[in-house]
C-alpha positions as CSV (number, residue, x, y, z in Angstrom):
1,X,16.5,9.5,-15.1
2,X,15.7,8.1,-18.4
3,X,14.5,4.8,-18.4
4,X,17.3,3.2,-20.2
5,X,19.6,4.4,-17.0
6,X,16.8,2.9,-14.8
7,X,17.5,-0.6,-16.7
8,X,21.0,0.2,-16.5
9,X,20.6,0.0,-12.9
10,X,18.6,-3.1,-12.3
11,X,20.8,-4.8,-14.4
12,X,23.6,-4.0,-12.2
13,X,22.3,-4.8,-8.7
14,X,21.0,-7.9,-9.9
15,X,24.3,-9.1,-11.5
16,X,26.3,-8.5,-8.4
17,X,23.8,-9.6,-6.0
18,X,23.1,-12.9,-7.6
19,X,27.3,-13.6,-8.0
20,X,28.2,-12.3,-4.6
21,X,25.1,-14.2,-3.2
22,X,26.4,-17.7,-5.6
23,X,30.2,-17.5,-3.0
24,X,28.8,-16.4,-0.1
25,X,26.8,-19.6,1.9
26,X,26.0,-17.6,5.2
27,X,22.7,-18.1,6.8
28,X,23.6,-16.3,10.2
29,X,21.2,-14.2,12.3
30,X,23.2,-11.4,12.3
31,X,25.7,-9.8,9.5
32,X,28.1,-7.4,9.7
33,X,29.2,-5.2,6.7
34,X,33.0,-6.6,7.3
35,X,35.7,-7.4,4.7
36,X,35.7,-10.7,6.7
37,X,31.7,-11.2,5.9
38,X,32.6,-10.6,1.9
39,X,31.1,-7.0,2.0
40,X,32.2,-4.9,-0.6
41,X,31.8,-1.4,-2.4
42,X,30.3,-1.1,-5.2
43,X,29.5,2.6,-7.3
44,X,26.7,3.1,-9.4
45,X,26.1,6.3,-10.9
46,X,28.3,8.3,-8.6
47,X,27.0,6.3,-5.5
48,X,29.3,4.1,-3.4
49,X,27.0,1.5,-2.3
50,X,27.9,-1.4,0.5
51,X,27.1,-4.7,-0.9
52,X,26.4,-7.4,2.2
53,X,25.3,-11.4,1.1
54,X,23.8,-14.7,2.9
55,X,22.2,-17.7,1.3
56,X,19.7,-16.2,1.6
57,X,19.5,-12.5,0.8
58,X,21.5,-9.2,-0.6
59,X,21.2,-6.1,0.4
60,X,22.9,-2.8,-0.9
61,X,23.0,1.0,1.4
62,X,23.8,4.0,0.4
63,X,23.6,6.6,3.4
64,X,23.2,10.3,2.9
65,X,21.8,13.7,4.7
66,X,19.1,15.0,2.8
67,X,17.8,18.3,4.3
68,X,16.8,17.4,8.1
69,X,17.1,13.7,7.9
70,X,19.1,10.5,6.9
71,X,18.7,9.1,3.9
72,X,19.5,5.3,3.1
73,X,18.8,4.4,-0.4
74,X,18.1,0.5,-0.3
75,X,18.1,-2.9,-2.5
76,X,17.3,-5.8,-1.6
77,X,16.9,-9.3,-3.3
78,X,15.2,-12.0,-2.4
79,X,17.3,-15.3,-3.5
80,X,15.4,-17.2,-1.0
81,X,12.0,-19.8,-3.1
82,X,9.5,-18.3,-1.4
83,X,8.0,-15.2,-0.7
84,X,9.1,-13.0,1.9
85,X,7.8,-9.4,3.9
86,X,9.2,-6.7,3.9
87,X,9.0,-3.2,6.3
88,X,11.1,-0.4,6.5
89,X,9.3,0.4,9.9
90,X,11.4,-2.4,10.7
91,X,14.8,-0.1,9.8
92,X,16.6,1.5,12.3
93,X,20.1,3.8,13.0
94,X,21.7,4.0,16.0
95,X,24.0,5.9,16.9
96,X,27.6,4.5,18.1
97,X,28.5,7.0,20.8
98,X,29.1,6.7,24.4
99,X,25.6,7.5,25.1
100,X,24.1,4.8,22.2
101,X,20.8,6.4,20.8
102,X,18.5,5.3,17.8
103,X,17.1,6.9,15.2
104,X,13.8,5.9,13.8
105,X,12.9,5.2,10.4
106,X,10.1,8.1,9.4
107,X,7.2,7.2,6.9
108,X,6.9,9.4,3.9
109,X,3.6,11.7,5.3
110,X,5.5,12.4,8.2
111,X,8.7,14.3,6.3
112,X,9.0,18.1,6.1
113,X,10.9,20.0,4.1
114,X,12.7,17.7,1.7
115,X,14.7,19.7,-0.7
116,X,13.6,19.4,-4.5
117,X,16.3,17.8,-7.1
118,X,17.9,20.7,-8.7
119,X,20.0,20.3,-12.4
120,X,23.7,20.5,-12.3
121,X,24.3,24.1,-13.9
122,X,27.5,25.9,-14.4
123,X,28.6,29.2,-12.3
124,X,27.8,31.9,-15.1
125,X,30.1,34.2,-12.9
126,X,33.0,31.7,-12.9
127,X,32.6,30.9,-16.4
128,X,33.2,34.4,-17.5
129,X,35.7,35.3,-15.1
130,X,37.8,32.1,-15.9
131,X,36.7,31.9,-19.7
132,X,39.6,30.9,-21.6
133,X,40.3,32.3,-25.4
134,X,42.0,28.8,-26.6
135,X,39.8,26.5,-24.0
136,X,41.8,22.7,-24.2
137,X,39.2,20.5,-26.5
138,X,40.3,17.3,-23.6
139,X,39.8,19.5,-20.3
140,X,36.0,21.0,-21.7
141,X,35.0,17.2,-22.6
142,X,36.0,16.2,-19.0
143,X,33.8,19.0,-17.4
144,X,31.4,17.9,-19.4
145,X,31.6,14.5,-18.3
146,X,31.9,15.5,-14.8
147,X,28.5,18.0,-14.9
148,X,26.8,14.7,-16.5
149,X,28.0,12.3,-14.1
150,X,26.3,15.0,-11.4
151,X,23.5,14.8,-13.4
152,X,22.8,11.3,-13.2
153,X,23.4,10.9,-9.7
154,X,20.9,14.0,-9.1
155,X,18.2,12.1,-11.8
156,X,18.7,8.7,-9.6
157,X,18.2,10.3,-6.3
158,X,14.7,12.2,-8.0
159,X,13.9,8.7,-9.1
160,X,14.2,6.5,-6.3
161,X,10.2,5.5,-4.9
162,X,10.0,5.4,-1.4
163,X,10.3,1.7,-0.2
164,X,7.1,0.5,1.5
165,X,6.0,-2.2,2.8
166,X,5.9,-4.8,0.7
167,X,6.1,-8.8,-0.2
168,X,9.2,-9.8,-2.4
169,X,8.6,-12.6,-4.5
170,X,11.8,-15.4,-4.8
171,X,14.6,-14.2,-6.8
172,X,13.4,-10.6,-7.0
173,X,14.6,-7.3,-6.2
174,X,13.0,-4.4,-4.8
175,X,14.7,-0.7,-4.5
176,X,14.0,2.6,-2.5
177,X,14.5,5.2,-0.1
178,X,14.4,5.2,3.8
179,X,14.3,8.7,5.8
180,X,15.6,8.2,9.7
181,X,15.6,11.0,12.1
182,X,18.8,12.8,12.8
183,X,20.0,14.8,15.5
184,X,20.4,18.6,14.1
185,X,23.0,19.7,16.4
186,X,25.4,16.0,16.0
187,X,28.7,16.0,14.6
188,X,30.3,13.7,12.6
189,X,29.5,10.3,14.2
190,X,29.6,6.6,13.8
191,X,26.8,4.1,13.4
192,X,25.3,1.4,12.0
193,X,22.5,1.3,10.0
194,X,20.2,-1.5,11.0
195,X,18.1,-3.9,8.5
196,X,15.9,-6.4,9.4
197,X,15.3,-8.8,7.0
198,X,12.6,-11.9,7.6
199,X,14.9,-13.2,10.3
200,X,18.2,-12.1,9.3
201,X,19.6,-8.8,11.0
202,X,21.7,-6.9,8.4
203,X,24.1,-3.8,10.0
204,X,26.2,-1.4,7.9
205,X,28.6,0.5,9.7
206,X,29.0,4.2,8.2
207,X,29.6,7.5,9.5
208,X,27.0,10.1,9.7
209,X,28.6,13.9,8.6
210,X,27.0,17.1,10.1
């Protein structure tokens, strides 16, 4: 990702977080990722993020399955005036079936196998077979756009650090990646995705997809 598009995003968690953070005076122990709590989707780059507020806090998730394990790619802010610590040993899924289980967060010298970032590249085969003699100038441009928005959302992914441990100064933001343990034989199942944030326990329902 270039680092105009790295800018790019910054500039928009940090606009949404602060304004959704400025109507939403909540300071409860718990929050729930609800259209009653004020969460809301956002997409950034292909991404549909959830978007949860307090008083004190904002935090964006983005879940995915990359190779073996979960993915949750993870802002948070800190709108709070002092510092606070953070720990994604802290973050946790767990699993909404009738047998609940969790799945624990794994630290980044414990993952195997994490598939490399690949560019977006047309199917030379299709392209041939479906090549067209008098190709529609509107149609090509939205490929085009469609193989760059693929792009982007493959150059965000490469760029996202792992989120360690880490102290957040007030009013600051700090982004990454979080790798949970997922079970290889599950089907498409519910849970929530499970933040702890210097008191405040943030939850994200989602589904998790084979």
């Amino acid at each position: 990702m270039t680092p105009f598009r790295i800018v790019v995003f910054a500039s928009i968690f940090t606009s949404t977080t602060l304004s959704l953070a400025a109507n939403l005076p909540r300071n409860a122990n718990v929050v729930v990722c609800q259209p009653n709590t004020g969460c809301i989707h956002h997409t950034i780059f292909g991404h549909d993020y959830k978007i949860l507020s307090t008083d004190r806090f904002s935090v964006m998730v983005f879940l995915s399955n990359e190779g073996r394990y979960t993915r949750a790619d993870v802002s948070i802010t800190n709108l709070t005036p002092t510092p606070i610590s953070l720990s994604p040993e802290d973050f946790r899924i767990q699993a909404l079936a009738s047998r609940p289980k969790v799945f624990l967060y794994v630290p980044p010298s414990q993952l195997e196998n994490i598939p490399a970032p690949t560019r977006a590249t047309p199917n030379a085969a299709s392209d041939v077979l479906l090549a067209d003699p008098n190709p529609d100038p509107e149609a090509s441009e939205l490929e085009a756009a469609k193989q760059r928005a693929i792009q982007e959302a493959i150059e965000l992914a490469a760029a996202t650090p792992h989120l360690k441990a880490i102290t957040i100064p007030p009013n600051q933001a700090v982004h990454g990646r979080v790798y949970f343990k997922r079970d290889p034989g599950m089907k498409q199942q519910q849970v929530d995705v499970v933040l702890p944030i210097a008191g405040t326990v943030f939850k994200f329902p989602d589904v998790i997809k084979p």
